[in-house]
N, C-alpha and C positions, 0 to 999 in steps of 0.2 A: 615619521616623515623625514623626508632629505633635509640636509638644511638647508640647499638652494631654495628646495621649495618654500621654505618657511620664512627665506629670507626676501621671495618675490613676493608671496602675502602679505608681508609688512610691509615693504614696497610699497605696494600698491595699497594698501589703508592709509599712510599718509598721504600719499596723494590726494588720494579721497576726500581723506579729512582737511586739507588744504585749499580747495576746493572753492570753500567760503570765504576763505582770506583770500585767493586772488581775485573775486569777482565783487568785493566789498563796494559801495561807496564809497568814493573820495571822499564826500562829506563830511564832517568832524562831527555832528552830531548824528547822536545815535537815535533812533526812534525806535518810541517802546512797542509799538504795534510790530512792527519786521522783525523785531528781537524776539517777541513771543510767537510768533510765526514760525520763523526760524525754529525754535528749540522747540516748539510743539512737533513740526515735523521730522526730527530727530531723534524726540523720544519717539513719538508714533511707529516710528521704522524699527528701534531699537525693540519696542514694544513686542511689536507681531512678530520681528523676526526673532528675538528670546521666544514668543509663544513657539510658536511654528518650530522652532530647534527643541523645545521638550515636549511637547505633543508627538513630535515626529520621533523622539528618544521614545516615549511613552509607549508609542502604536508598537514599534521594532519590538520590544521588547515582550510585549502581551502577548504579540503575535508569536513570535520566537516559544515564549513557555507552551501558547495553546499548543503549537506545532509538536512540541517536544510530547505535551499530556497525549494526544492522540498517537503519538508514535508507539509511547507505553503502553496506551488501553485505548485501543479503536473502538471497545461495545459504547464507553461513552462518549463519543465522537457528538455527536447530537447536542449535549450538554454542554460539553465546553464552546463549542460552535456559538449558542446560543450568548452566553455568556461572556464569549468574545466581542461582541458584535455590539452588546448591551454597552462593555467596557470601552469600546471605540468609538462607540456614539456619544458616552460622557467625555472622553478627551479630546476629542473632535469639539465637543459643548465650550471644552476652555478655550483653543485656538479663535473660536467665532466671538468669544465673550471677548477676548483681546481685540483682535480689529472692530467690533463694534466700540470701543470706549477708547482707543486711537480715532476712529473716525468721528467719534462724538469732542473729543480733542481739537483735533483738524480743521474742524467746520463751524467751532464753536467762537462766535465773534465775541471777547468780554468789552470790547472798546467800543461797540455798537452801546453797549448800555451804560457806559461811563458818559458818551455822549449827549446820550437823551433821547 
């Protein structure tokens, strides 16, 4: 990559991550329920979107060797086809198990039963 480029990427993740500090409460105390809100929805993001970048490495990849095995030996085209498919259905399986326990994260009140 250029370094302009890499240097507006950074750029712009600070930003980003600034974000929270400029829209903070004034208020001097902190409250634990927003605080784990907060970082629950942080990791959740951080979560899927780590899935989704090696899922999406994973598919590229399978795909790329199936491509290359058929190029070599088209009689078994049907096989590795099959076995492809089988293989992306399981890594496709991690990305979904990731946003399912981000969202069981997300939506999960602990402070509802510290309450009563």
């Amino acid at each position: 990559m250029k370094k302009s480029t890499v240097i507006v990427m950074l750029a712009i993740m600070a930003v980003a991550m600034m974000a929270s500090v400029a829209f903070a409460s004034e208020g001097g105390s902190s409250d634990a329920a927003m605080n784990y809100f907060g970082m629950a929805v942080l990791g959740c993001g951080l979560a899927v979107g780590l899935a989704g970048l090696g899922t999406g490495i994973g598919m590229g990849s399978g795909l790329g060797r199936a491509c290359e095995g058929v190029a070599r030996n088209p009689g078994v085209s049907n096989k590795i086809m099959t076995t492809l498919i089988v293989g992306l259905a399981i890594i496709e399986s991690l990305a979904i198990y990731a946003l399912v326990v981000a969202l069981i994260v997300l939506f999960t009140d602990p402070f509802k039963v510290l309450a009563g």
